[in-house]
PAZAPA-4460 file (N, C-alpha, C; in steps of 0.05 Angstrom, whole numbers, plus 32768, in hexadecimal, padded with zeros to 4 digits):
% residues 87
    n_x    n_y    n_z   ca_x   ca_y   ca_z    c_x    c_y    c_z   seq   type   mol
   8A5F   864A   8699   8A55   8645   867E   8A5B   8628   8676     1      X     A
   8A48   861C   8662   8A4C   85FF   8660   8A43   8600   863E     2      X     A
   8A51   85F2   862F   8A3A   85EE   8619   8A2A   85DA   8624     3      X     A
   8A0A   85D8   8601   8A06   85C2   860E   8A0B   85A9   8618     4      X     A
   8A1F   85A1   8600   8A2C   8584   8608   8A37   8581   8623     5      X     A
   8A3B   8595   8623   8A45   8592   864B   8A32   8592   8657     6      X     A
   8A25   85A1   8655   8A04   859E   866C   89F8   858A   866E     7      X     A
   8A01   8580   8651   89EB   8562   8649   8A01   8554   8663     8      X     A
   8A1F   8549   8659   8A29   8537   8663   8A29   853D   8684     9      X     A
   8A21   855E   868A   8A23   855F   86B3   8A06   854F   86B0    10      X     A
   89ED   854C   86AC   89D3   8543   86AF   89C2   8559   86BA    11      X     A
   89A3   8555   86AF   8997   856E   86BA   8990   856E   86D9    12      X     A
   8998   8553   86EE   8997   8551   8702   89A8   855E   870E    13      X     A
   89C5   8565   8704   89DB   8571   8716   89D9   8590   8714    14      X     A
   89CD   859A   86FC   89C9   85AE   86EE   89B0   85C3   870A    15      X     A
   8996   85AA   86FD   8990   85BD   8714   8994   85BA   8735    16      X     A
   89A1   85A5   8739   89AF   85AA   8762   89BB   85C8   8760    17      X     A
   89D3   85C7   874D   89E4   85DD   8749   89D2   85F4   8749    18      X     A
   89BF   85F9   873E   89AE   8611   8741   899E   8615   8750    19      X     A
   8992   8600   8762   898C   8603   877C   8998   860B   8795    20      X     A
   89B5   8606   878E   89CB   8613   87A4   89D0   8628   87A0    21      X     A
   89C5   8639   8784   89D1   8650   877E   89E5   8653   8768    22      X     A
   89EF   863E   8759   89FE   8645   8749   89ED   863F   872A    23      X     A
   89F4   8653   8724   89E8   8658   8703   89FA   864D   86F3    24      X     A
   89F1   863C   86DF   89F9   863B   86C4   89E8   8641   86AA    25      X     A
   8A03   864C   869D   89F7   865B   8680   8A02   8645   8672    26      X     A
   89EB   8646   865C   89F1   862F   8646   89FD   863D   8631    27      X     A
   8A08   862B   8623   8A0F   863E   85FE   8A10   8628   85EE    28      X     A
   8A08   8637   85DC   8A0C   8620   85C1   8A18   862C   85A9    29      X     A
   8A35   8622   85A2   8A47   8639   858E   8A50   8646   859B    30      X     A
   8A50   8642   85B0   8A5F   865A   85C4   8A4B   8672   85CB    31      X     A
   8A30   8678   85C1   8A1E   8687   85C5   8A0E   8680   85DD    32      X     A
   8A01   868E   85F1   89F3   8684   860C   89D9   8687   8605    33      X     A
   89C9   8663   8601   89AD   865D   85FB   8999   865C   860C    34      X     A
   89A7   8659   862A   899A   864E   8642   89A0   865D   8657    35      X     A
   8994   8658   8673   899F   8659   868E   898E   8644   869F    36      X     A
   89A2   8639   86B0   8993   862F   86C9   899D   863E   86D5    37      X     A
   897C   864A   86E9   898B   8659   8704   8971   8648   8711    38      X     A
   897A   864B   8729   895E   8649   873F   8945   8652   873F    39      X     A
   8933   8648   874E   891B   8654   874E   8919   866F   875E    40      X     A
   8928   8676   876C   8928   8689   8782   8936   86A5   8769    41      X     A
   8947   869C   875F   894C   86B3   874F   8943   86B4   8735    42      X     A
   892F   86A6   872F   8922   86B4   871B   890B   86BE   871D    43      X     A
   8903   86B6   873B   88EB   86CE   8746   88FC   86E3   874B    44      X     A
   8912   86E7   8751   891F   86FF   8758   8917   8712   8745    45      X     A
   8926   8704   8727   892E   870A   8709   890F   871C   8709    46      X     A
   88F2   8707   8705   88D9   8713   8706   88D8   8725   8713    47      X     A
   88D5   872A   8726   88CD   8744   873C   88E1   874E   8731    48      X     A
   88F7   8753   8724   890D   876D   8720   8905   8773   8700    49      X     A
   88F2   8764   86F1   88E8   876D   86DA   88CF   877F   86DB    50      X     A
   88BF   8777   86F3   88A6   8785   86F7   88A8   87A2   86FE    51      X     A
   88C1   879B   870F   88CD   87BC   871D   88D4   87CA   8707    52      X     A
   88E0   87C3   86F1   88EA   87D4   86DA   88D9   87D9   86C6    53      X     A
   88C4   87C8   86BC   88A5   87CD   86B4   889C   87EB   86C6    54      X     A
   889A   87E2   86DF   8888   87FA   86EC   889A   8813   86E2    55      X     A
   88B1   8815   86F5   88BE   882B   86EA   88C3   8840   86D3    56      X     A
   88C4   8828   86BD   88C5   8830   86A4   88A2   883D   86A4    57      X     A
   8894   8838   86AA   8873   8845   86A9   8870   8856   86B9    58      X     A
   8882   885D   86D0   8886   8874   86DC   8895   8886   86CC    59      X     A
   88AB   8883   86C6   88BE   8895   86B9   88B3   88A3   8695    60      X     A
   88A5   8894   868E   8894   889D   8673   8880   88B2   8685    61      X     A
   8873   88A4   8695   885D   88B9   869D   885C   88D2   86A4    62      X     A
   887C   88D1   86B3   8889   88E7   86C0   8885   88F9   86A7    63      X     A
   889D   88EE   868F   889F   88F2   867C   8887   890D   866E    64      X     A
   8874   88FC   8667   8862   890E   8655   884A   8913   866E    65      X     A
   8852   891E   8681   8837   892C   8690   8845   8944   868E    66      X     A
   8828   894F   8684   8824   896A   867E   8816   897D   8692    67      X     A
   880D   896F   86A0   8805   8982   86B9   87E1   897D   86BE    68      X     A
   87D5   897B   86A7   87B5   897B   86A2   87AD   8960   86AC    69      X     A
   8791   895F   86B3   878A   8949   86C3   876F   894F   86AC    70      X     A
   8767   893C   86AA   874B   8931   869F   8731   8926   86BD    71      X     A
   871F   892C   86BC   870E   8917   86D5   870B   8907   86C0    72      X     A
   870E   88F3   86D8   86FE   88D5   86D5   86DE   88D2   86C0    73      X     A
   86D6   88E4   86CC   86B4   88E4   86C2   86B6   88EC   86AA    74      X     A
   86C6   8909   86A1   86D0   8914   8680   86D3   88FD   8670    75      X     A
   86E7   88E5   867E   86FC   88D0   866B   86DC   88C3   8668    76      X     A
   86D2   88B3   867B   86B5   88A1   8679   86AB   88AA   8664    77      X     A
   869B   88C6   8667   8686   88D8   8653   8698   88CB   8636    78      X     A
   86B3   88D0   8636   86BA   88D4   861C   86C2   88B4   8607    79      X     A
   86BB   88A9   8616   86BB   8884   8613   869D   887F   860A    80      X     A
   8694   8893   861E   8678   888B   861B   866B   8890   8602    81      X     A
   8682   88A9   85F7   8666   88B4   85D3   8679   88A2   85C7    82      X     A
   8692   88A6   85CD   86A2   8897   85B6   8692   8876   85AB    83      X     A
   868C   8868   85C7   867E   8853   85C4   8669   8846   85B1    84      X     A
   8653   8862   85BC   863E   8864   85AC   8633   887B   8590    85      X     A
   8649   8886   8590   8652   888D   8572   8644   88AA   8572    86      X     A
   863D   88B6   8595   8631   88CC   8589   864A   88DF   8590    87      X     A
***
């Protein structure tokens, strides 16, 4: 952890080598954490471990409220289709 004035005085050149080797710094300001440098490799990590928990979470609702009943395809269409045109 660094405030900013420290991050300022390491430079954003050393800042990001350091996070290209892998080491993360968290910023704070007030002692509160405003920032991070991490690498590029782990914040695609970070992404792909948000997408996974997106999906999941849309699995686990779905699990959730399925009730067993299936609708066809063609029923859902038909029913877009009056809704659409108002008959």
């Amino acid at each position: 952890m660094l405030s900013v004035t420290e991050a300022s005085a390491r430079g954003i050149a050393r800042l990001v080598a350091d996070a290209a080797h892998g080491t993360e710094v968290l910023v704070t300001r007030h002692g509160r954490p405003v920032a991070a440098v991490v690498g590029a490799e782990h914040l695609d990590e970070l992404d792909r471990l948000v997408a996974d928990l997106r999906d999941l979470a849309l699995v686990i609702g779905r699990a959730a409220a399925d009730d067993g009943r299936r609708t066809p395809f063609e029923d859902v269409v038909e029913a877009f289709r009056r809704r659409s045109t108002g008959a």
